[in-house]
ZAMI-666999 format. One record per residue (C-alpha): residue number from 0; residue in three letters; x, y, z. Coordinates in nm, 3 decimals, always signed. Example, Ala and Ser with C-alpha at 12.3 -4.5 7.8 and 13.67 -1.06 7.14 Angstrom:
PT  num  residu       xx       yy       zz
PT    0     Ala   +1.230   -0.450   +0.780
PT    1     Ser   +1.367   -0.106   +0.714
END
This chain:
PT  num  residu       xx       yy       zz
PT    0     Unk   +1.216   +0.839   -2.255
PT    1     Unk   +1.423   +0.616   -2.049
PT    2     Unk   +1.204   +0.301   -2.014
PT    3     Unk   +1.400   +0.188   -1.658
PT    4     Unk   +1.226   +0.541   -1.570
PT    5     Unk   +0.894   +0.394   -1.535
PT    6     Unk   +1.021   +0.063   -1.294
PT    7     Unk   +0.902   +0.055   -0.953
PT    8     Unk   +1.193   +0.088   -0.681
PT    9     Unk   +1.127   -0.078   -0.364
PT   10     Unk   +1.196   +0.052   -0.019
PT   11     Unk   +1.396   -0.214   +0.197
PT   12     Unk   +1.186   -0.366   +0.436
PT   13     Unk   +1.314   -0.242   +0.809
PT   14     Unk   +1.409   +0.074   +0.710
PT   15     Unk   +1.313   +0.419   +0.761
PT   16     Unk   +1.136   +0.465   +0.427
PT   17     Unk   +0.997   +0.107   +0.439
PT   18     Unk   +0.848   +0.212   +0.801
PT   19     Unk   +0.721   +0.567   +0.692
PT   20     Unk   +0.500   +0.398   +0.407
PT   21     Unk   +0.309   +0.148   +0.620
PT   22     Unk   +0.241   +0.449   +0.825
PT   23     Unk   +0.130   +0.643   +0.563
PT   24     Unk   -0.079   +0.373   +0.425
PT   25     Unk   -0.235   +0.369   +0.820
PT   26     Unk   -0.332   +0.718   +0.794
PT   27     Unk   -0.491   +0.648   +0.447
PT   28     Unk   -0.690   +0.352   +0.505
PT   29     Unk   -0.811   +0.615   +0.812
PT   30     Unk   -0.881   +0.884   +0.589
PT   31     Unk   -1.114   +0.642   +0.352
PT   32     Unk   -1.279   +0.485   +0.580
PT   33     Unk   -1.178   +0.149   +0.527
PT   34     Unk   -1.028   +0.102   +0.904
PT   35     Unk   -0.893   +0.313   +1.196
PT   36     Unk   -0.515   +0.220   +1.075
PT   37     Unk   -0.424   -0.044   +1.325
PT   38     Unk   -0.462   -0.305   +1.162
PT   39     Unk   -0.232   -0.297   +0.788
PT   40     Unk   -0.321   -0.650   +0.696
PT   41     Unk   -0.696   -0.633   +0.650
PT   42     Unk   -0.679   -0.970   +0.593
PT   43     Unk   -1.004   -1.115   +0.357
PT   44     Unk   -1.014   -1.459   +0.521
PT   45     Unk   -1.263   -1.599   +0.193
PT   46     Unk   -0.976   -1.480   -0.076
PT   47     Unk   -0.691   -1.454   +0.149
PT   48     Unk   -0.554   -1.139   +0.048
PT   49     Unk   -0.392   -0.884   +0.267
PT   50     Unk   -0.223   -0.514   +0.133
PT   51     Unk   +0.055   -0.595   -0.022
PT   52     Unk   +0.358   -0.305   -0.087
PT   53     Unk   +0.376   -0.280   -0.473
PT   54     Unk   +0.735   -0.027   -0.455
PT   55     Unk   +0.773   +0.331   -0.534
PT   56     Unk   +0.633   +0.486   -0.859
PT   57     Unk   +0.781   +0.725   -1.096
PT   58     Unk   +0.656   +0.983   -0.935
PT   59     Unk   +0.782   +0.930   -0.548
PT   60     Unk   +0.464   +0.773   -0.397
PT   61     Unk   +0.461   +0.457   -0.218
PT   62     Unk   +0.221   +0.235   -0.388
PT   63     Unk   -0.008   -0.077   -0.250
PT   64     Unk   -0.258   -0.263   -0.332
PT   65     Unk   -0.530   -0.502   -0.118
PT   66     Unk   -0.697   -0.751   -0.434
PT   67     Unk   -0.976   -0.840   -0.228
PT   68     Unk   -1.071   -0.538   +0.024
PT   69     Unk   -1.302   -0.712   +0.364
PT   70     Unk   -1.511   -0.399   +0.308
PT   71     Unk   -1.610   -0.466   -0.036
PT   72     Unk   -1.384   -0.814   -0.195
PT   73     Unk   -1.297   -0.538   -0.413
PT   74     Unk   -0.920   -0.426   -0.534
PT   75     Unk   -0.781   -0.084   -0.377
PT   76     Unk   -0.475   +0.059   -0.481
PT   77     Unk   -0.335   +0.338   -0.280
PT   78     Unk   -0.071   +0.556   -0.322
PT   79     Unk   +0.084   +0.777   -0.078
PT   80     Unk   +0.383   +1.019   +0.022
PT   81     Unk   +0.623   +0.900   +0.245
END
């Protein structure tokens, strides 16, 4: 196996792909419960952490992860289609 196979690749921020994850990550952070969407920063004011785009995995899914979730100061990673 091809071990560049298993590096992230990033979508470039401003473009279409970059703008269809955040969206996607909206809808998912909707779908948990964690917030209605609108707000992608979710900012934990104690650790400051916000969601931060980790890059596309192997498999095609946007990835991102928030280290210190308001809801819970736990980590969430998320991974979606876009």
């Amino acid at each position: 196996m091809d071990p560049r196979s298993t590096m992230p690749t990033f979508a470039a921020r401003g473009s279409p792909e970059w703008d269809a994850a955040w969206a996607a990550l909206a809808a998912a952070i909707q779908t948990r419960g964690l917030g209605d969407g609108s707000d992608l920063e979710q900012a934990n004011e104690a650790y400051g952490e916000v969601w931060q785009y980790m890059g596309r995995d192997g498999d095609g899914r946007q990835c991102f992860r928030h280290r210190a979730h308001p809801s819970n100061d736990e980590r969430i990673h998320i991974r979606v289609n876009a």
